[in-house]
C-alpha positions in Angstrom: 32.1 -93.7 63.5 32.8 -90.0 63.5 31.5 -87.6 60.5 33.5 -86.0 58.4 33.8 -82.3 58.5 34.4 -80.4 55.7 36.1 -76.9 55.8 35.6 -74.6 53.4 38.2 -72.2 52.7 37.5 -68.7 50.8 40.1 -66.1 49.6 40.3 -62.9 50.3 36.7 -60.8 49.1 37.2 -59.1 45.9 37.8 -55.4 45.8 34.6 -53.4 44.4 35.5 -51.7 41.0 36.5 -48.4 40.3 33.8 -45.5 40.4 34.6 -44.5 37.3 33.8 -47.9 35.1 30.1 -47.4 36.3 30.1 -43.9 35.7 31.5 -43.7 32.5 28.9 -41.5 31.3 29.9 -38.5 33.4 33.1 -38.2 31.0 30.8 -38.4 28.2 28.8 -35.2 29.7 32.0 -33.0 30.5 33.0 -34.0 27.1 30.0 -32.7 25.4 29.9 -29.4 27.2 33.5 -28.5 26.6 33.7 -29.4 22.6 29.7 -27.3 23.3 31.8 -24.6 25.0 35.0 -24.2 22.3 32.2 -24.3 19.3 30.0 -21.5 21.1 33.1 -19.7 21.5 34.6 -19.6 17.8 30.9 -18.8 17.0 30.7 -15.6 19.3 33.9 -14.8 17.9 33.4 -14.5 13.9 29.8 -12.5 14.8 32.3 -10.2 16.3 34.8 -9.6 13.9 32.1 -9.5 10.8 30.5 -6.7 12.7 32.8 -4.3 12.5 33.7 -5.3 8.8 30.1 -4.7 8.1 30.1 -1.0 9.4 33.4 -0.2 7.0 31.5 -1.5 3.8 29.0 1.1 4.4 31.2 3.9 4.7 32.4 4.3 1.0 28.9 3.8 -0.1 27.9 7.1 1.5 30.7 8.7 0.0 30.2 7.7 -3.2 26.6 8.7 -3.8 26.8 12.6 -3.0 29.7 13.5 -5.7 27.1 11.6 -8.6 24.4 13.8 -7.0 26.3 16.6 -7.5 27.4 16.0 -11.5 23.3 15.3 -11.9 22.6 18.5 -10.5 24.9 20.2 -12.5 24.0 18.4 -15.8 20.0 19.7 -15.3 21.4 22.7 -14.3 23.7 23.4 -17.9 20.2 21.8 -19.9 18.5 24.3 -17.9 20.4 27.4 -19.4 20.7 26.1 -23.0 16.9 25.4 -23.3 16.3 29.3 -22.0 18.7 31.0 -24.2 17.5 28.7 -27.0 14.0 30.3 -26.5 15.4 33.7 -26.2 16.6 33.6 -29.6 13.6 31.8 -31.2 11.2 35.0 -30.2 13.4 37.4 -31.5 14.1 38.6 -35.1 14.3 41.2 -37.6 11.4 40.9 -39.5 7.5 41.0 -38.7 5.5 38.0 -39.5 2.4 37.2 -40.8 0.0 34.4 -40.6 -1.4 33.1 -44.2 -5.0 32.6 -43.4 -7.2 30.2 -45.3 -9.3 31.6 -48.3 -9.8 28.7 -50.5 -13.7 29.1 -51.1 -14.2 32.7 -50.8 -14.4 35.1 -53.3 -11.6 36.2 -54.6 -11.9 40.1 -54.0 -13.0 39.4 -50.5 -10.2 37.0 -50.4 -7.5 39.8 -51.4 -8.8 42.4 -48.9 -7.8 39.8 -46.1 -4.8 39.4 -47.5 -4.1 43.0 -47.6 -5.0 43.4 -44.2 -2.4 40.3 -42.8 -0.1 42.6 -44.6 0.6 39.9 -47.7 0.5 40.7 -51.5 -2.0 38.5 -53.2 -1.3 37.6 -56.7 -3.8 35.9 -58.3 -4.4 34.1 -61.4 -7.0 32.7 -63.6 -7.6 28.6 -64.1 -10.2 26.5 -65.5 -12.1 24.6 -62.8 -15.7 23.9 -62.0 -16.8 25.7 -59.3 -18.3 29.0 -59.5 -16.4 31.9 -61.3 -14.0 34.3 -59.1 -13.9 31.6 -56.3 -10.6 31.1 -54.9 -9.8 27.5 -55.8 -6.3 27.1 -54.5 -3.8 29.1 -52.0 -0.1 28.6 -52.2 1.7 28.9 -49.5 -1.2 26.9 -46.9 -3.2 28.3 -44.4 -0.8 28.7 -40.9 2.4 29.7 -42.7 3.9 32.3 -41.1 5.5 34.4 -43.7 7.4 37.8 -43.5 4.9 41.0 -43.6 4.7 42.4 -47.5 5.4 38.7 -48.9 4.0 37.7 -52.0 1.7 35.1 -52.2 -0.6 32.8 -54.8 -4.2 32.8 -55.4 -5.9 30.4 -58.0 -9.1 32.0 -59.4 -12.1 29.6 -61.2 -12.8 31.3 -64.7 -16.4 28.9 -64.2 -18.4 28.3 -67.2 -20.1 30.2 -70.0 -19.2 33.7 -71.2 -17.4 36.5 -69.2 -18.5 39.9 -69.0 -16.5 42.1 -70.5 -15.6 44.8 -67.8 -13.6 48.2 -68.0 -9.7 47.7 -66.8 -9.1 50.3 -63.8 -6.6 52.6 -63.8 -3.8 51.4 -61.0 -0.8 53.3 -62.1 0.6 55.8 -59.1 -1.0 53.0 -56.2 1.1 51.3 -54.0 1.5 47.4 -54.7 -1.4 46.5 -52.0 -3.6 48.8 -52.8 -3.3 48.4 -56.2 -3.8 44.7 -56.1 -7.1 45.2 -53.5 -8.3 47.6 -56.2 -7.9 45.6 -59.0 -9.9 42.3 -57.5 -12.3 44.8 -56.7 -12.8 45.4 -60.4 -13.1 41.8 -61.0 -9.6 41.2 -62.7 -6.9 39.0 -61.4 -3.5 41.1 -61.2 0.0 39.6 -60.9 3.5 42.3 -60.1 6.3 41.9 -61.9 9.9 41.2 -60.3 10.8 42.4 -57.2 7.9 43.8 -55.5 7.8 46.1 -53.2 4.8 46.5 -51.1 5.2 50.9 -50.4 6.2 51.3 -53.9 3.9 52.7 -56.7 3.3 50.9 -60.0 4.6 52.7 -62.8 2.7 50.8 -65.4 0.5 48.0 -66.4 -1.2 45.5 -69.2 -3.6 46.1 -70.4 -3.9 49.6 -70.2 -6.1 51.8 -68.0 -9.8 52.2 -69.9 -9.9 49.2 -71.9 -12.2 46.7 -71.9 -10.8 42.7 -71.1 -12.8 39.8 -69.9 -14.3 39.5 -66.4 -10.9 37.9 -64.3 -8.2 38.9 -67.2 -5.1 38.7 -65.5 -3.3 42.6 -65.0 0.6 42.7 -64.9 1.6 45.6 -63.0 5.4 47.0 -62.9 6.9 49.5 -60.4 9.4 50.2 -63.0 
């Protein structure tokens, strides 16, 4: 008995498949670096054109800061000028000053010879108060005021306590108004002028009289008529 044979037949061999479907990544790569490429681009771009509009920004901010330079200078300069020629006229004047020193305490003879001597008239008058007789007890105006030369001015005298001596009145009639008012403190009255004092011009009268007798710090009104 013969054997069977069996033939197998087989198509034709499949074709291998494309490169491509097993390198699919490659795409995926190219891909990358082209969107990479377009962004890196746009990128280098803008830093380009923001450069430039950088530089112009800075250009009116230069410009702007020398005229408000300028008006500053200016401004200090005007102040400058005002302040000196306010000075200028501050230091001069007319009239000569003098500065009201400070007697309160002293006595009040020694107290009108500095007086004199600032070229001030001292008027002085008699109060009651408790420290020592003929101590000047009050000065109007304060020590420090500066005061035009030949200015009257206030003394308050303490009368003290117990009896006053009575003393001779001195004859002051043909002085001038400070030396008439230095003499009579020297004589231990207190002397007041009447209106409009004049320091240069003589007194023409007085109360009391020359050669009477008054108590120790009687006030003297002199007039220089």
């Amino acid at each position: 008995m013969e054997e069977e044979r069996t033939t197998e037949i087989r198509g034709p061999a499949e074709p291998p498949p494309p490169w491509y479907e097993e390198h699919w990544w490659v795409f995926l790569v190219v891909l990358l670096l082209i969107v990479g490429g377009i962004v890196a681009y746009f990128a280098l771009r803008d830093g380009d054109d923001s450069e430039p509009a950088g530089t112009t920004g800075t250009v009116p901010t230069q410009t702007d800061t020398a005229p408000t330079t300028t008006a500053e200078t200016t401004t200090t300069a005007e102040t400058t000028t005002t302040e000196t020629t306010t000075t200028a006229e501050t230091q001069t004047g007319p009239d000569e000053t003098a500065t009201m020193p400070d007697v309160r305490g002293d006595e009040h003879d020694d107290a009108a010879e500095d007086l004199v001597d600032a070229g001030l008239l001292p008027e002085t008058f008699p109060v009651d108060a408790q420290e020592e007789r003929a101590t000047v007890v009050a000065q109007e105006p304060g020590p420090g005021t500066r005061l035009v030369v030949g200015s009257t001015v206030r003394l308050d005298v303490s009368l003290g306590s117990g009896e006053r001596e009575q003393l001779d009145v001195p004859d002051l009639v043909g002085l001038d108004a400070a030396q008439a008012l230095e003499e009579c403190a020297r004589a231990g009255f207190t002397c007041r002028l009447g209106a409009g004092a004049a320091r240069e011009r003589p007194v023409t009268s007085q109360q009391p009289a020359p050669g009477s007798a008054a108590p120790e710090l009687t006030q003297i009104r002199l007039s220089q008529g």
